[in-house]
C-alpha angles and dihedrals in degrees: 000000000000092000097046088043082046087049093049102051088045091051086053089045088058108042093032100058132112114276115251099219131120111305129193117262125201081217090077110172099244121195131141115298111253121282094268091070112074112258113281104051118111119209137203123183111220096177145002135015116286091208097053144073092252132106107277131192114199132187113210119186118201133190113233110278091028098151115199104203122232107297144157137203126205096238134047115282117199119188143191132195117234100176133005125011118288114212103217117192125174125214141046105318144024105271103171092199094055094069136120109211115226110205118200108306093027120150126208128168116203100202110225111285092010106141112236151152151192158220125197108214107195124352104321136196119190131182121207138187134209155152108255149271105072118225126149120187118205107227090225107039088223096071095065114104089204090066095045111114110222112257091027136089 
């Protein structure tokens, strides 16, 4: 009967532990969001390579006002506002009063290929999640930082 009562707690030790994966830190590795963003987003990977075929989770934390231009992945994109509201628009350009506010635990998902954009009102963290590889396309291809030449808007 001791064996089979000793069997059995270490059975729930086992299978009732915590699980060891990957947990959030408050110690998040901050740094400027890639070139494709405008100047002014920070970014902090949670999960995940950007650069690969894997499953990714992002942070991105914008200033108040911060606009993202119309835009589109190839791949889902599901977010999820941490902090602030986060203004979220479909379609070709930014049209403020097409919005749909996200306050604080809003979910959104952007369908592959679905064109979107977004305002940050207030200072504003989002967390998305992906399949990699990242990739984001402006709608209008003069909206993409990484094609601006310096010295000229």
């Amino acid at each position: 009967m001791r064996s089979l009562f000793s069997s059995a707690v270490l059975f729930a030790a086992i299978v009732l532990q915590p699980a060891r994966g990957a947990a959030q830190t408050p110690d998040l590795k901050w740094g400027p969001a890639p070139a494709i963003f405008p100047a002014g987003a920070k970014f902090a990977v949670l999960q995940g390579d950007p650069s690969k075929a894997e499953p990714i989770t992002v942070r991105l934390d914008f200033p108040n006002g911060y606009v993202i231009p119309p835009h589109f992945h190839p791949t889902d994109e599901a977010l999820t506002v941490i902090q602030g509201t986060f203004l979220v628009g479909m379609g070709d350009k930014v049209e403020k009063s097409k919005t749909m506010p996200l306050p604080v635990g809003g979910f959104a998902v952007a369908g592959a290929g679905m064109h979107h954009y977004a305002i940050a009102q207030g200072r504003t963290i989002v967390q998305v999640n992906l399949a990699g590889p990242f990739a984001l396309t402006y709608v209008n291809p003069a909206d993409d930082p990484t094609k601006k030449v310096a010295g000229k808007n």
